[in-house]
MARSE-925788 format. One record per residue (C-alpha): residue number from 1; residue in one letter; z negated, y negated, x. Coordinates in Angstrom, 1 decimal, decimal comma, padded with zeros to 4 digits. Layout:
     n   res        w        v        u
   NUM     A        Z        Y        X
...
//
This chain:
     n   res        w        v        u
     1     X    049,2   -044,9   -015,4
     2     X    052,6   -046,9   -015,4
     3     X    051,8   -050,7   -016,9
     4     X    055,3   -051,7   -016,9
     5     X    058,0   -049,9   -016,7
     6     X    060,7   -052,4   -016,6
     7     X    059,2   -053,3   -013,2
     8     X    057,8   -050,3   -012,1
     9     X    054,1   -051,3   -011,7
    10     X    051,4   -048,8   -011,7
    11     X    047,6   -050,2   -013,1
    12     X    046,0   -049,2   -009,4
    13     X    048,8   -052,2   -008,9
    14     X    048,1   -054,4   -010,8
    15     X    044,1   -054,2   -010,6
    16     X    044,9   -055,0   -007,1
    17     X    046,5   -057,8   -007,2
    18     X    044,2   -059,6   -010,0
    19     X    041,6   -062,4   -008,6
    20     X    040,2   -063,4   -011,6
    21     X    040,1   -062,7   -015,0
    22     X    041,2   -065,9   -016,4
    23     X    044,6   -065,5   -015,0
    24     X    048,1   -064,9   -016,9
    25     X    050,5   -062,0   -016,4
    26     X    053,3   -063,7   -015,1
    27     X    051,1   -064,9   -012,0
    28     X    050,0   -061,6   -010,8
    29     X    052,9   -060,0   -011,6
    30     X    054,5   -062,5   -009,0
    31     X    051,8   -061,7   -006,6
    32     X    053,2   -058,4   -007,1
    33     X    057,4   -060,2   -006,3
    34     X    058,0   -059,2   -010,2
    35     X    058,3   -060,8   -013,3
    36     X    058,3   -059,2   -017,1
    37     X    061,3   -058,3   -018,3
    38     X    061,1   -056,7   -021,7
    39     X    057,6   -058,2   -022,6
    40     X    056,3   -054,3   -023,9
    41     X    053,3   -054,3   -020,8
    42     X    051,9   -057,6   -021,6
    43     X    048,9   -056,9   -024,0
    44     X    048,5   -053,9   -021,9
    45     X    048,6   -055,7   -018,8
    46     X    046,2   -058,7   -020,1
    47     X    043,5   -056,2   -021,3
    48     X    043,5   -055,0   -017,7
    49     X    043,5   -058,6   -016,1
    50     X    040,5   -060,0   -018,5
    51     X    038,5   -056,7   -017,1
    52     X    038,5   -059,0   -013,8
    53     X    039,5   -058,3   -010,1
    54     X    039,5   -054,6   -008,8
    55     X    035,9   -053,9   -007,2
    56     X    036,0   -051,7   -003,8
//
């Protein structure tokens, strides 16, 4: 599923790039050499930080 569209980043993405849940949007999405744009993805996107780093 497509987070943000602005920037083109998938959730598999962006549950990669979290390491912990306590972070803020705009650090992973620079992990990821992005930034938001629009500001649509950003609940989205925190609901999926808060649910923590991506478990193998």
């Amino acid at each position: 599923m497509v987070v943000c569209i602005c920037n083109a980043i998938k959730e598999k993405d962006l549950r990669a790039a979290v390491r912990c849940a306590t972070e803020r949007p705009n650090d992973v999405y620079a992990r990821l050499g992005r930034k938001p744009k629009c500001g649509q993805c950003l609940t989205f996107a925190r609901n999926i930080i808060s649910a923590g780093p991506a478990t193998a």
